[in-house]
Wavefront OBJ file of the C-alpha trace (Angstrom):
o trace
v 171.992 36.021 102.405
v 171.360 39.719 103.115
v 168.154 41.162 104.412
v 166.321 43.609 102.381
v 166.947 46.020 105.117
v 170.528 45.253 105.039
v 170.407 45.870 101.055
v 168.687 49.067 101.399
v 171.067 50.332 103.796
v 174.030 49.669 101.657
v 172.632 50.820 98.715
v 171.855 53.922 100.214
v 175.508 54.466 101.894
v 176.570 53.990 98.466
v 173.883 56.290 96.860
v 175.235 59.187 99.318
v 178.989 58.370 98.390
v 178.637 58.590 94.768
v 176.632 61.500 94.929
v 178.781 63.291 96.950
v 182.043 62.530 94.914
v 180.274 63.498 91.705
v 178.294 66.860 93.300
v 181.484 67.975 94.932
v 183.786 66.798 92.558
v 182.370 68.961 90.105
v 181.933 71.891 92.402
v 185.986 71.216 92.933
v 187.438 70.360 90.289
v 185.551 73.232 87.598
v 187.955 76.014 86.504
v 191.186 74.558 88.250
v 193.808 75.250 85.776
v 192.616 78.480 84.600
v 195.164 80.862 86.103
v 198.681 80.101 86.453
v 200.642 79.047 89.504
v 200.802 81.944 92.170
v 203.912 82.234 94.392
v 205.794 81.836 95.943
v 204.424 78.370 97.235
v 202.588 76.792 93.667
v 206.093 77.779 91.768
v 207.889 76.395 94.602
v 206.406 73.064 95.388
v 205.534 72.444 91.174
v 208.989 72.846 91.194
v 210.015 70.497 93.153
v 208.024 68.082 91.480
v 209.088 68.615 88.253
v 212.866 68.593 89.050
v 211.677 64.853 90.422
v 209.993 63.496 86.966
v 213.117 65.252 85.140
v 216.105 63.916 87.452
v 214.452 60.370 88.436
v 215.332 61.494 91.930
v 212.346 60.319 94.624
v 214.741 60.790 97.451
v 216.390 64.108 98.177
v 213.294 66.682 96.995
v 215.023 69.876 95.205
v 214.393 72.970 94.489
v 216.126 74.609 91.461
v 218.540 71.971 91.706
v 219.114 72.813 95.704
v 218.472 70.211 98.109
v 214.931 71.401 99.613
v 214.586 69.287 102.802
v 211.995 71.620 104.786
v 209.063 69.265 104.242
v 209.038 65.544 103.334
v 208.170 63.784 100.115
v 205.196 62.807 99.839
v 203.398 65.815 98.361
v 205.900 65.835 96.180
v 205.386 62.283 94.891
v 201.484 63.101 94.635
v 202.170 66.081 92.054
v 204.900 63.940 90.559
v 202.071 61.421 89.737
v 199.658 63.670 88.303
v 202.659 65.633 85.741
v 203.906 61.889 84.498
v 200.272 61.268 83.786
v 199.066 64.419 82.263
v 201.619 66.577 81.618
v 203.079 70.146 83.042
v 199.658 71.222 83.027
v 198.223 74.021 86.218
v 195.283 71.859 86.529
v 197.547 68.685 86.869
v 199.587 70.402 89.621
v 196.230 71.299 91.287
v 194.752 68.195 90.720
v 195.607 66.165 93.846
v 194.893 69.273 96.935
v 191.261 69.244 94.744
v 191.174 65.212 95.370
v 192.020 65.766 98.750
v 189.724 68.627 99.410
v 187.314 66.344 98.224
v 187.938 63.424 99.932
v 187.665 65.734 102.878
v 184.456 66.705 102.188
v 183.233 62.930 101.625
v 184.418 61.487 105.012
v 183.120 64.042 106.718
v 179.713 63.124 104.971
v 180.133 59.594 106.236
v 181.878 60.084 109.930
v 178.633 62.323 109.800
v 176.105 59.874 108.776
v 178.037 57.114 111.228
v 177.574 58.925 113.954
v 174.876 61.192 113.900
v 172.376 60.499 110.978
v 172.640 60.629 107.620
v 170.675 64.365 107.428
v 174.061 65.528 109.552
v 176.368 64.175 107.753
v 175.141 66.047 104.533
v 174.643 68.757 106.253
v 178.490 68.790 107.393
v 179.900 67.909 103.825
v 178.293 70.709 102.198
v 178.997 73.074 104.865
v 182.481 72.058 105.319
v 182.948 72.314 100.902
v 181.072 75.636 100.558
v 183.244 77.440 103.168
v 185.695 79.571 101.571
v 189.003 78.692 103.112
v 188.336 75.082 102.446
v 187.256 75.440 99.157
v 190.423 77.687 98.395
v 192.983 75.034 99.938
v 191.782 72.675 97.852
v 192.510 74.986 94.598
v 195.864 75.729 95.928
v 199.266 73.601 95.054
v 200.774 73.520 98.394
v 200.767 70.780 101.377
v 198.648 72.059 103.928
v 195.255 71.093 103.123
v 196.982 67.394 102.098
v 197.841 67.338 105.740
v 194.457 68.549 107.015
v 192.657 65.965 105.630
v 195.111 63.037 106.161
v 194.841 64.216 110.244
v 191.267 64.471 109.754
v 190.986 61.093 108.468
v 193.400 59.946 111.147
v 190.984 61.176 113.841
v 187.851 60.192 111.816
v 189.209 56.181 112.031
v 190.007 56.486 115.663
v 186.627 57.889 116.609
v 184.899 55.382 114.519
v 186.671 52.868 115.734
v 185.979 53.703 119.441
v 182.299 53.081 118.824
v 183.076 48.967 118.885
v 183.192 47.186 121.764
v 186.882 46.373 122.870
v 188.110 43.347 121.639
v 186.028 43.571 118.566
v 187.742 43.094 114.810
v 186.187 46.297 113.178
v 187.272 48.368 115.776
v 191.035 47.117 115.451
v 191.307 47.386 111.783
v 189.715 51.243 112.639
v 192.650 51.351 114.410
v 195.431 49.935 112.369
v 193.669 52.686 109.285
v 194.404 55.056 111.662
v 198.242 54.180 111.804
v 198.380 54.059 108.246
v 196.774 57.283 107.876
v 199.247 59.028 110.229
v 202.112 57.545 108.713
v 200.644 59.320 105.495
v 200.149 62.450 107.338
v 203.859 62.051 108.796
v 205.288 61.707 104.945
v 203.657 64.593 104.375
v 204.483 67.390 107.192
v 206.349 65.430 109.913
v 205.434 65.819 113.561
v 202.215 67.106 113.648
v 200.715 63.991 112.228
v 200.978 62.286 115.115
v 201.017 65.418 117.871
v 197.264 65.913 117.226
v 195.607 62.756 117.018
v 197.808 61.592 119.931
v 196.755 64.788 122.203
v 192.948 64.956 120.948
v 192.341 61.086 121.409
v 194.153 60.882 124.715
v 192.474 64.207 126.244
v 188.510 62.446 124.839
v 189.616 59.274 126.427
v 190.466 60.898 129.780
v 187.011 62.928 129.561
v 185.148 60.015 128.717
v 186.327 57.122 131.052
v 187.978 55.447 128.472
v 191.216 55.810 128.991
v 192.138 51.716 128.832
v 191.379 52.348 125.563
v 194.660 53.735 125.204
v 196.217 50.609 125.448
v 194.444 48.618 122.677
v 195.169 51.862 120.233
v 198.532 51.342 120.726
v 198.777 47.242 119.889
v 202.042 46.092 118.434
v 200.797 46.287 114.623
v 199.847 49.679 114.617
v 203.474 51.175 115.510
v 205.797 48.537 113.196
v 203.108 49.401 110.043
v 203.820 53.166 110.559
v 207.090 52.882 111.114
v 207.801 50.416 107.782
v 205.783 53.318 105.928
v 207.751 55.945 107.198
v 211.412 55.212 108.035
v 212.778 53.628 104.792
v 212.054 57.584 103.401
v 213.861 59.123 106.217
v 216.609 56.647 106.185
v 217.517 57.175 102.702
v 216.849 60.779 102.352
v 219.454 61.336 105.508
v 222.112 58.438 103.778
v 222.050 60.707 100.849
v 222.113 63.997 102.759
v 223.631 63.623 106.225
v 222.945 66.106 108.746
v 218.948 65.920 107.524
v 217.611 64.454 110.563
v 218.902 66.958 112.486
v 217.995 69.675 110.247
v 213.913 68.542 109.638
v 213.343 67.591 113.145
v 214.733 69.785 115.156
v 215.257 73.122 113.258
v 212.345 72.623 111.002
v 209.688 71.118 113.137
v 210.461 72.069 117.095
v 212.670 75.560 116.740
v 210.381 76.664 113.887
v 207.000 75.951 116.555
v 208.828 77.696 119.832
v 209.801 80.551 117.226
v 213.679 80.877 117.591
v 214.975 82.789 114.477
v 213.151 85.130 112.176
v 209.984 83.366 109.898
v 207.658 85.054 108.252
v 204.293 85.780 109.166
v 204.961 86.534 112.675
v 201.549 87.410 113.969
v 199.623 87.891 117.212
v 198.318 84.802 119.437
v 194.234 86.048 118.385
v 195.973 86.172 114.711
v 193.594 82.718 113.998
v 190.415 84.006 115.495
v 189.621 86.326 112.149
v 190.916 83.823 109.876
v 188.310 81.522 111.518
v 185.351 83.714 111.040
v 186.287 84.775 107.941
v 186.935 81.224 106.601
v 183.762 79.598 107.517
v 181.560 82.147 106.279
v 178.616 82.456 106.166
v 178.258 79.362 108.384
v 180.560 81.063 111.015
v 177.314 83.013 112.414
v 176.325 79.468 113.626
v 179.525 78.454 115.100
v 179.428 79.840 118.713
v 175.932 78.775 119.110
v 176.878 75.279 118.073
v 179.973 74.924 119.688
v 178.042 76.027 122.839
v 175.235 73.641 121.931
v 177.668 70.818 121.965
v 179.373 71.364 125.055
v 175.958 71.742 126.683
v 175.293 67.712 125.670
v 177.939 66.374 127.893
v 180.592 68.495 127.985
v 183.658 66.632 126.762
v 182.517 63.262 127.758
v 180.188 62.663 124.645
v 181.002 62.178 120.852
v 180.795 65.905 120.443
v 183.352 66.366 123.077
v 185.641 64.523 120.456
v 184.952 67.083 117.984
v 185.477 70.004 120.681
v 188.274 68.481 121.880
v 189.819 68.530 118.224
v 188.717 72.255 117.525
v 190.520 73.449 120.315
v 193.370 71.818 120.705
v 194.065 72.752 116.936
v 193.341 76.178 117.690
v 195.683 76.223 120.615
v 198.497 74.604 119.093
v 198.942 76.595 116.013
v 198.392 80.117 118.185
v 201.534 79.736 120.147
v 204.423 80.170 117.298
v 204.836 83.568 116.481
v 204.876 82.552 112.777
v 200.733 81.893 111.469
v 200.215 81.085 108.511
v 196.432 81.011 106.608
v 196.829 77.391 105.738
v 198.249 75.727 108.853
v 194.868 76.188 110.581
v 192.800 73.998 108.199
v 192.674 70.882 110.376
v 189.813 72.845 112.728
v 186.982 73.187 109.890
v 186.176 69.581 109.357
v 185.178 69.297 113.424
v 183.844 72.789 112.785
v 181.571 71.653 110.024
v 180.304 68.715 112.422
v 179.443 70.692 115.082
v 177.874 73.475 113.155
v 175.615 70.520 111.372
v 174.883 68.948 114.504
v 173.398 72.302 115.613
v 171.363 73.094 112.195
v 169.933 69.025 112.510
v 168.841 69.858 115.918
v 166.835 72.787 114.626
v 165.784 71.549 111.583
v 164.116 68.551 113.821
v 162.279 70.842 116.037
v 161.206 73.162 113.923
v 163.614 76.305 114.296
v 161.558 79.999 114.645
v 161.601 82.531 112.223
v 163.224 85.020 115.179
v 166.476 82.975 115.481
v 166.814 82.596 111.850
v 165.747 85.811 111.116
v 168.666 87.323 113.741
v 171.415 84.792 112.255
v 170.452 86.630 108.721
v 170.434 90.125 110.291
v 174.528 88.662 111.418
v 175.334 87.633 107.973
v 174.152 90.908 105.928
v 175.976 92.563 108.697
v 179.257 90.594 108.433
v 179.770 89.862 105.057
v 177.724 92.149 102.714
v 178.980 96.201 104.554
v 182.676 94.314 104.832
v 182.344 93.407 100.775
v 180.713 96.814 100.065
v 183.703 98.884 101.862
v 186.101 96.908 100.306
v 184.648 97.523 96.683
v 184.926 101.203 98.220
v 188.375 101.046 99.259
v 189.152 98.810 95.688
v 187.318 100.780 93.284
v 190.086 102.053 91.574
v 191.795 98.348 91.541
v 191.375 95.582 89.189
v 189.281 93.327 91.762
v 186.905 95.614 91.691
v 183.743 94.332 89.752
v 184.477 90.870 91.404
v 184.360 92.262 94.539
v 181.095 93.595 93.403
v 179.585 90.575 91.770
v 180.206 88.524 94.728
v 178.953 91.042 97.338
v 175.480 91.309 95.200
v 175.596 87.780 94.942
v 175.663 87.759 99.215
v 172.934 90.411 99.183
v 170.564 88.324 96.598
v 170.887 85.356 98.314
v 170.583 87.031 102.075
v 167.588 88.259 101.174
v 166.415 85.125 99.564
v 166.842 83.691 103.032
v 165.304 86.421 104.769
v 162.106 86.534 102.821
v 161.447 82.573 103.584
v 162.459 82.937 106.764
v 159.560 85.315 107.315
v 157.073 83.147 105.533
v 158.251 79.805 106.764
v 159.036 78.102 109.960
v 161.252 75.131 107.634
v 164.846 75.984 107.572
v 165.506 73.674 104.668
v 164.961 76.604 101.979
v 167.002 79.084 103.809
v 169.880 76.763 104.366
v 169.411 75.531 100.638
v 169.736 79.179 99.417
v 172.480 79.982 101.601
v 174.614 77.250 100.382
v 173.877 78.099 97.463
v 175.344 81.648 97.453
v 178.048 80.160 99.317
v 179.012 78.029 96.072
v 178.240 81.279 93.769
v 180.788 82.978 96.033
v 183.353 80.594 95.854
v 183.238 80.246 92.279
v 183.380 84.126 91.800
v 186.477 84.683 93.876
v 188.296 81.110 91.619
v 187.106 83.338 88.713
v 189.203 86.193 90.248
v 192.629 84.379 90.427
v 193.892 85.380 87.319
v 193.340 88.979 88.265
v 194.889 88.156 91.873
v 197.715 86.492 90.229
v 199.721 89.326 89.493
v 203.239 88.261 90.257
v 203.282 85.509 88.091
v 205.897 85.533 85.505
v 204.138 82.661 83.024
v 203.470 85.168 79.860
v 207.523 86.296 80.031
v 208.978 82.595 80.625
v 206.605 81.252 77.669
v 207.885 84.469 75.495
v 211.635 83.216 76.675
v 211.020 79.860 75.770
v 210.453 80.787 71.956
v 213.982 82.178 72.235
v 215.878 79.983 74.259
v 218.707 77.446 73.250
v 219.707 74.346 75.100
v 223.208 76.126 75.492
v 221.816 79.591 77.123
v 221.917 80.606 80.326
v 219.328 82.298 82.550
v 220.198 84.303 85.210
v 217.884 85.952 88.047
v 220.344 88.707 89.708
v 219.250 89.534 93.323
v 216.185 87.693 92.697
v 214.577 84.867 92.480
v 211.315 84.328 90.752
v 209.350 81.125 92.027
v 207.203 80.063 89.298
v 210.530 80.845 86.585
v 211.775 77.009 86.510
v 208.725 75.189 85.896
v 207.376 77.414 83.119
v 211.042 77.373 81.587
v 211.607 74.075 82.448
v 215.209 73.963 83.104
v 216.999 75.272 86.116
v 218.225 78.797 86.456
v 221.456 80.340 87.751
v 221.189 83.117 91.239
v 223.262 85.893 91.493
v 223.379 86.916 95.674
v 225.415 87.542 98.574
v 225.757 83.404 99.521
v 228.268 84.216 102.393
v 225.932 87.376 103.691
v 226.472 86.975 107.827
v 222.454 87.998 108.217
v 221.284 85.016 105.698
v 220.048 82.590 108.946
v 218.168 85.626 109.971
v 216.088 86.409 107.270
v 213.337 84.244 106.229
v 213.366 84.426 102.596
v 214.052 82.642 99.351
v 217.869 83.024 99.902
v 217.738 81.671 102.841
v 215.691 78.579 101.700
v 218.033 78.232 98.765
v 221.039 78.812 101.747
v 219.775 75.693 103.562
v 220.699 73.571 100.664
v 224.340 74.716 100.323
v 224.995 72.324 103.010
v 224.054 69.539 101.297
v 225.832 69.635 98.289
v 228.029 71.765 95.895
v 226.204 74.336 94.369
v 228.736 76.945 93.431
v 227.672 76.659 89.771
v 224.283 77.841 89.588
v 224.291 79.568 93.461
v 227.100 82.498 92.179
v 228.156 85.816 93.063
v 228.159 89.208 90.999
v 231.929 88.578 90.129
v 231.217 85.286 88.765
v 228.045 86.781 86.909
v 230.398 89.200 85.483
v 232.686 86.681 84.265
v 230.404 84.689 82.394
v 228.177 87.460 80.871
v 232.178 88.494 78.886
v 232.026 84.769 77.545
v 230.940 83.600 74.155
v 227.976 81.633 75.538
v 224.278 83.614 75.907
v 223.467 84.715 78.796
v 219.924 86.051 79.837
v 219.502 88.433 82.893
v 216.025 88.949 84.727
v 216.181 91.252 87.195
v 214.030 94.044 88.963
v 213.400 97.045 86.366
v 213.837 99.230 88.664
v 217.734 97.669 88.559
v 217.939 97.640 84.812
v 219.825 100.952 84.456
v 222.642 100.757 86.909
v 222.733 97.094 85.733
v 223.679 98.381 82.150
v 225.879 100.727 83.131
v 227.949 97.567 85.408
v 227.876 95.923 82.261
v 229.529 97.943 80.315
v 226.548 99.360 78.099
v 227.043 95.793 76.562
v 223.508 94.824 76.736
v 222.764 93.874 73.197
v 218.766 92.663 73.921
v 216.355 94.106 76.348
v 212.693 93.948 77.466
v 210.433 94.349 80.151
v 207.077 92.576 81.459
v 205.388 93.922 84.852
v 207.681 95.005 87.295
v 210.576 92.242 85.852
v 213.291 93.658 83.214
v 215.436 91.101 81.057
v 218.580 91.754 79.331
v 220.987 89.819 76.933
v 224.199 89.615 76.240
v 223.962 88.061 72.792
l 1 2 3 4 5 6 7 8 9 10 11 12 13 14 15 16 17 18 19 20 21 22 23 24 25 26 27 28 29 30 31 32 33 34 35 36 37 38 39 40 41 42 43 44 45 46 47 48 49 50 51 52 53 54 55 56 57 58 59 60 61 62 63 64 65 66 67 68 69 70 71 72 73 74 75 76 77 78 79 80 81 82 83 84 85 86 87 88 89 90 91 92 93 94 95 96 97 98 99 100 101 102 103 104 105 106 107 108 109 110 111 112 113 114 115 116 117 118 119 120 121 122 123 124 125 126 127 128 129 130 131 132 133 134 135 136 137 138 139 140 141 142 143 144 145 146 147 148 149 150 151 152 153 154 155 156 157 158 159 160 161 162 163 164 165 166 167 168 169 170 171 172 173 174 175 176 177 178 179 180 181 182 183 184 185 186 187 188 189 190 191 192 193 194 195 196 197 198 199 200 201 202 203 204 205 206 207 208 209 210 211 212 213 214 215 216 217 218 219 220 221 222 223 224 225 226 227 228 229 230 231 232 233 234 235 236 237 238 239 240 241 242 243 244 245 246 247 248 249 250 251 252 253 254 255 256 257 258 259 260 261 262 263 264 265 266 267 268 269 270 271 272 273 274 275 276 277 278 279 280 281 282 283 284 285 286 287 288 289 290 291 292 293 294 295 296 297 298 299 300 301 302 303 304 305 306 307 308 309 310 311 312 313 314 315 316 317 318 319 320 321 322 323 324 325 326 327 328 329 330 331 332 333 334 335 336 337 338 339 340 341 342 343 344 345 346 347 348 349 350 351 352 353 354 355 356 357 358 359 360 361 362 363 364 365 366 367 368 369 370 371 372 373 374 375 376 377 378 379 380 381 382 383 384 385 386 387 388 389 390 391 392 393 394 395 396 397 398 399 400 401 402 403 404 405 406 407 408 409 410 411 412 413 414 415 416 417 418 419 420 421 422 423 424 425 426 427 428 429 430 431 432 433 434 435 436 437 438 439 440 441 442 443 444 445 446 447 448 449 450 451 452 453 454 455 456 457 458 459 460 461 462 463 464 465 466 467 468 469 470 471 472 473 474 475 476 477 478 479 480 481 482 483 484 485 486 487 488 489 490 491 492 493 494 495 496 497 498 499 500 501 502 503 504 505 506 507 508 509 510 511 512 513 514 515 516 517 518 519 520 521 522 523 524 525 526 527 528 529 530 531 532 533 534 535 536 537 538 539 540 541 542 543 544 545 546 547 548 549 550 551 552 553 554 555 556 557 558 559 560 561 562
C-alpha cells in the first residue's frame, strides 16, 4: 500500500502534467489554422502528405507525383494521420509540430522537476514555450522542430536514466526509451538523430568519470529495437527506388553538412549567434549569465555540464555547413531553457536585488523595444506595420511593468510573471500577423480555379512552380522547364528538387518542355497556364494570341486555352 507521502507526490507530478498540457496546449494550439500554408516548405511537405492519403503509397514519399527522397517518412506519416482524421484542413497540417512543440515544452517541465525541483522545471517549460522561435516552430508544417524534440527527448531519457545506479531496471528501460526515441528521430531526419546524443552523452561521460557507462547504454536490446524500427522503412523505400541509399546518406546527409554543391542559405559560421539571441528573447538577457553560472558549478562534470555539453555541441555542429537554416538550430533551446531556469531558481531562492534585475530590464528595453521601434520606422509604409507596433508597445508595457516592481520589490516572481506574460502577448501578436506575412501564397487563386476546373483539364505552371498549388487544387500539376539544363545540380532550387526525382522514375508526362507545352495547349483538351505576369505578354504572343481566358492574382497571371 502507498504512503500518503508517496500519494501526494504522484498526485502532484500528475497535477503539474495536466496543467501543463492544458496551459500550453491552449497557448499552442489557439489560432493555428488561420492563415494558409506559407512556402515553400508548408506547400511542400502538405504535399507530400496528401499525395500519400490520395495514392495509398507509405513508401516512396512524393512530391507532385516526383519521388521526393530528401528526408524520410515519418513526418510525412504524422501529417498523413492528422488529414485522414480531419480533413485537408491548415490547422490539421499544423496540428502535429503544435503536439510536438508541446510535448517539448512538457518534458522539459518534468526532466526539470527530476532533476532540479519542481520550481525549475516550471520555470524551464514556460521559458522554453514563450520564446519566440520555439513557439513559431511549433506553428510551422515542416520537420525540424519534430526532430528537435524527438533528440531532446532522446537526451532527456539518457540523462534520466544515468541518475540510477548501474545495474538497476529503471535506468535500463531509460535506456532502451532512449533507443526508441532515436530510432524516431532517425525516421524523421536521418543521421543526426543519433550524431548528437551519441557525441553529447559520450563527451558528459568522459567529463564526469562515467565513461563505463558507455557500455551498459549500448546493451544488445537497445541497437536490434532501433534497428527493427528503422530498417524495414529504408529497405523498402530503396527496393522500390534503387540508388536511394546512396542518394539520402551520402548526398543528402554527409555532402549536404561538408557543403559540396550550391544550397541555399549559405551563411557565415557566427550566422547562429543572432538567431540565438533573437530566438530566446526576452530570456536571452539571462543566458550568458546562466550559462556562466552553470559552468561555475562543476564545470562539465555535473548535471549542468550535460546541458552545456548539449548547447554547444549543437551550436558547433550546425555552424560548420555553409548552408544555416533558422530551423535546424532548434535542438539548443530546450538545454537553453534549463540552464536559464536553473539560474532564475537560484535567484529567486536567495532573494535576487533590485540592481541586477533592474540592469537585465535596462538590456531588454534596449534590445528588443529601439530594434521593434526602428523597424516600425523602416516598415511604416508596409503592411506589418501596426503589428510591428502593437507588439513593440506590448514590450514597452510590460518592461515597464517589470521595472516598476523591480524597484519596489526585492521578489522576482512578479517581474518574471509579467515578463512571461508579454512574452505570450508577443507571440500571439506576431501568429496574428501570418496572414499579412503570408504573401506568396496562392490559396485565394487555386480555390477560384477549383470552381472552374474539370476532372479532364490540365494545369500547367510554365517556368514555375508554385508550392502550395497541389494541395489547395488537389490534383497534381504539369512543369514546363529546361529538365536537361547542364547547371540544374548546381542550383538549389525547386527544379532541382523536382530533378532529383527524374531518376527514380518516368516522369516525362507531367515534368515537360516548352515544345511539348506547345503541343498540348493546340489540342482539344483545356489547358490552364499559371505563370509569372510579368511573362504573360510574350507568353500570348508564343501562343499565337490564342489565349481565349485570362486573369491575374498578385504577382501570378493565368491563361486558358479553352
Amino acid at each position: 500500500m502507498l504512503s500518503s507521502h508517496t500519494k501526494q507526490t504522484i498526485y502532484s507530478w500528475l497535477l503539474d502534467l495536466t496543467c501543463a498540457f492544458c496551459l500550453i496546449g491552449l497557448f499552442y494550439t489557439l489560432w493555428l489554422g488561420h492563415h494558409p500554408l506559407f512556402t515553400p516548405d508548408e506547400g511542400r511537405y502538405s504535399e507530400i502528405a496528401r499525395e500519400m492519403v490520395a495514392t495509398g503509397d507509405y513508401i516512396t514519399p512524393r512530391l507532385n507525383g516526383v519521388a521526393f527522397l530528401d528526408k524520410p517518412a515519418l513526418y510525412y506519416w504524422l501529417q498523413a494521420s492528422a488529414i485522414t482524421l480531419f480533413g485537408l484542413k491548415e490547422w490539421a497540417l499544423r496540428l502535429w509540430p503544435a503536439l510536438m512543440g508541446v510535448i517539448g515544452c512538457v518534458s522539459t517541465l518534468m526532466i526539470g522537476r527530476w532533476l532540479f525541483n519542481r520550481h525549475t522545471g516550471w520555470l524551464a517549460a514556460i521559458t522554453l514555450a514563450t520564446s519566440p522561435i520555439y513557439y513559431g516552430g511549433a506553428h510551422y508544417a515542416n520537420l525540424d522542430l519534430e526532430v528537435a524534440v524527438l533528440i531532446t527527448l532522446t537526451l532527456y531519457a539518457l540523462i534520466a536514466g544515468l541518475q540510477f545506479p548501474a545495474g538497476e531496471k529503471t535506468r535500463s528501460h531509460f535506456f532502451l526509451a532512449a533507443w526508441i526515441l532515436a530510432a524516431l528521430a532517425f525516421l524523421t531526419k536521418g543521421m543526426i538523430a543519433l550524431a548528437f546524443p551519441a557525441t553529447i552523452t559520450t563527451l558528459w561521460l568522459i567529463c564526469s568519470g562515467q565513461f563505463r557507462s558507455l557500455k551498459e547504454m549500448l546493451f544488445f536490446k537497445g541497437p536490434l529495437l532501433f534497428a527493427a524500427l528503422v530498417l524495414p522503412w529504408y529497405f523498402l523505400v530503396e527496393k522500390a527506388n534503387p540508388g536511394f541509399l546512396r542518394f539520402f546518406f551520402i548526398d543528402q546527409q554527409v555532402l549536404r553538412f561538408l557543403a559540396h554543391g550550391d544550397f541555399n542559405n549559405q551563411s557565415a559560421w557566427w550566422f547562429y549567434l543572432p538567431v540565438v539571441f533573437a530566438g530566446f528573447l526576452p530570456w536571452s538577457i539571462f543566458a550568458a549569465q546562466a550559462i556562466k553560472d552553470a559552468f561555475n558549478r562543476k564545470g562539465l562534470s555535473g548535471i549542468d555540464g550535460f546541458f552545456l555539453l548539449w548547447l554547444g555541441t549543437v551550436l558547433i555542429f550546425f555552424s560548420i555547413p555553409k548552408s544555416k537554416t533558422i530551423g535546424y538550430i532548434l535542438p539548443i533551446f530546450p538545454p537553453l531553457a534549463i540552464l536559464t531556469a536553473r539560474y532564475l531558481d537560484h535567484f529567486w531562492q536567495e532573494n535576487l536585488k533590485r540592481e541586477k534585475l533592474g540592469l537585465s530590464l535596462f538590456l531588454l528595453m534596449s534590445w528588443v523595444v529601439l530594434p521593434a521601434i526602428t523597424l516600425i520606422t523602416l516598415f511604416k509604409h508596409h503592411a506589418m506595420g501596426p503589428w510591428l507596433l502593437i507588439a513593440a508597445l506590448i514590450l514597452a508595457l510590460m518592461g515597464g511593468i517589470v521595472f516598476t516592481l523591480a524597484r519596489q520589490s526585492r521578489s522576482l516572481g512578479t517581474g518574471w510573471a509579467a515578463m512571461a506574460a508579454g512574452s505570450i502577448l508577443f507571440c500571439i501578436t506576431f501568429l496574428g500577423s501570418a496572414t499579412t506575412l503570408n504573401h506568396d501564397s496562392l490559396k485565394p487563386l487555386a480555390l477560384q480555379l477549383n470552381t472552374h476546373l474539370q476532372s479532364g483539364d490540365e494545369v500547367v505552371t510554365y517556368y514555375k512552380y508554385y508550392q502550395d498549388l497541389p494541395i489547395y487544387l488537389q490534383r497534381r500539376i504539369t512543369i514546363v522547364a529546361d529538365w536537361q539544363a547542364a547547371d540544374i545540380p548546381e542550383r538549389d532550387n525547386w527544379v532541382r528538387e523536382m530533378w532529383y526525382g527524374i531518376r527514380f522514375q518516368n516522369t516525362s508526362d507531367w515534368l515537360i518542355s516548352e515544345k511539348t507545352l506547345w503541343e498540348r495547349w493546340r489540342s482539344p483538351r483545356r489547358v490552364v497556364v499559371l505563370l509569372d505576369k510579368r511573362r504573360f505578354q510574350q507568353f500570348a504572343a508564343l501562343s499565337g494570341n490564342t489565349v481565349k481566358e485570362h486573369g491575374e492574382y498578385g504577382e501570378v497571371a493565368w491563361a486558358s486555352n479553352r
